[in-house]
C-alpha positions as CSV (number, residue, x, y, z in Angstrom):
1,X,-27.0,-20.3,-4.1
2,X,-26.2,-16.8,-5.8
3,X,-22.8,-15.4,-3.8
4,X,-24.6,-12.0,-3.8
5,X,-26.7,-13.5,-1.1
6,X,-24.1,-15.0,1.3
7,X,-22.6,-12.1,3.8
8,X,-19.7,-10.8,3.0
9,X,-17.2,-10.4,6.3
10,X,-13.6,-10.2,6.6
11,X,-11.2,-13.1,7.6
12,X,-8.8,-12.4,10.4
13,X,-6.2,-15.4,11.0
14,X,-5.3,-16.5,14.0
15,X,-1.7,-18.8,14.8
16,X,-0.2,-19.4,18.0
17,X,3.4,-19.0,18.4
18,X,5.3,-21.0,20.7
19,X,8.3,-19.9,23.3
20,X,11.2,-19.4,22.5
21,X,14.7,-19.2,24.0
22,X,13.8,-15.6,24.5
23,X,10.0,-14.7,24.3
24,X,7.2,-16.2,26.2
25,X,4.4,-18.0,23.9
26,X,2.4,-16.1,22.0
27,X,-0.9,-15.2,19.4
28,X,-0.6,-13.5,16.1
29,X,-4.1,-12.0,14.6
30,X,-3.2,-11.5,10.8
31,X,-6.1,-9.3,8.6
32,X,-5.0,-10.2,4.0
33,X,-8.1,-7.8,3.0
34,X,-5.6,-4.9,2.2
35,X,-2.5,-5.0,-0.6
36,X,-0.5,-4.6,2.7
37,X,-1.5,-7.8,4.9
38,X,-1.7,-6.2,9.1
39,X,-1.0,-8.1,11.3
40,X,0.2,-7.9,15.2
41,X,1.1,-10.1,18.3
42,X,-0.2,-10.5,21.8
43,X,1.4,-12.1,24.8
44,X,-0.3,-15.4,25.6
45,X,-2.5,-15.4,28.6
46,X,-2.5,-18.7,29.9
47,X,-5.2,-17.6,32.5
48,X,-7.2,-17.7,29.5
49,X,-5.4,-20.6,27.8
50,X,-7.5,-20.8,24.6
51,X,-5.9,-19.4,21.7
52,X,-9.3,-19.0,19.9
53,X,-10.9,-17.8,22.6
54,X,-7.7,-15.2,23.3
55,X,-8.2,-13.5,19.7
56,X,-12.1,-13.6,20.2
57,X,-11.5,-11.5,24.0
58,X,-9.2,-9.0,21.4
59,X,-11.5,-8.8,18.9
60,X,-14.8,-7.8,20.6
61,X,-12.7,-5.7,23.8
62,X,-12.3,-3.4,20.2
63,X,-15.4,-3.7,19.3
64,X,-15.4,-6.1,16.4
65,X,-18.1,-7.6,15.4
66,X,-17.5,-11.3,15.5
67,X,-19.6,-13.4,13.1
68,X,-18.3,-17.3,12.8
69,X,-15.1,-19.2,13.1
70,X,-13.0,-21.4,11.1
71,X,-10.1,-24.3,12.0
72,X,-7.3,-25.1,9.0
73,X,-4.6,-27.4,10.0
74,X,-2.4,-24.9,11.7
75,X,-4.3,-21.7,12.3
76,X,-7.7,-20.2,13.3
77,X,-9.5,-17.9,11.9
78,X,-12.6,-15.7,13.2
79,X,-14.7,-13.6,10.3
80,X,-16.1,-10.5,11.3
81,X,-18.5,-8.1,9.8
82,X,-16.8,-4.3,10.3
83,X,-16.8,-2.4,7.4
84,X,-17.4,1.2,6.5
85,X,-16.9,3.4,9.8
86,X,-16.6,0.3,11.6
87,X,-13.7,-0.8,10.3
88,X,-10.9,-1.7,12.4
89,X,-7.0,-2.1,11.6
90,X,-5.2,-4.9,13.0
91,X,-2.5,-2.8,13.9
92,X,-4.2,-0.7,16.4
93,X,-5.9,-3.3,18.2
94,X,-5.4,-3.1,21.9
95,X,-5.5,-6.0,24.7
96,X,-7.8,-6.0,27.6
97,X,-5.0,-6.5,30.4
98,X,-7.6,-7.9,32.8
99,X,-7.1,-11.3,30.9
């Protein structure tokens, strides 16, 4: 199969990050495509509990796009297809509190 034909989306990485001695557990949602990788952290809801499922609640609450998902041994990470006008930064993602 010719590349060309496969869709092209943007890979956003997803890692949980455990409590420490002074911070509560927590998700980090990591976008490479830049020179400058982006990347921000959310409080764990544990109402929710699934990390995946946490950064997929961010992700479409600001309007992304969501396309597929992917497992690696020590991270997630969810592709979507924002580009163009669409595009959104990492950095100015917001959290739906209601979670």
């Amino acid at each position: 199969m010719n590349y060309y034909k496969i869709k092209n989306t943007r890979a956003i990485e997803v890692t949980f990050l455990g409590p420490t001695n002074y911070r509560g557990a927590r998700i980090k949602l990591t976008d490479n495509y830049n020179d400058k990788k982006e990347s921000k952290i959310f409080s764990y809801c544990y109402k929710t509990g699934n990390v995946l499922q946490q950064a997929i609640n961010i992700l479409e609450f600001n309007k992304a796009n969501v396309v597929c998902r992917a497992s690696h041994k020590d991270k997630y990470i969810v592709n979507i297809d924002n580009w163009g006008e669409e595009f959104i930064k990492i950095n100015n993602l917001k959290n739906n509190n209601n979670e």
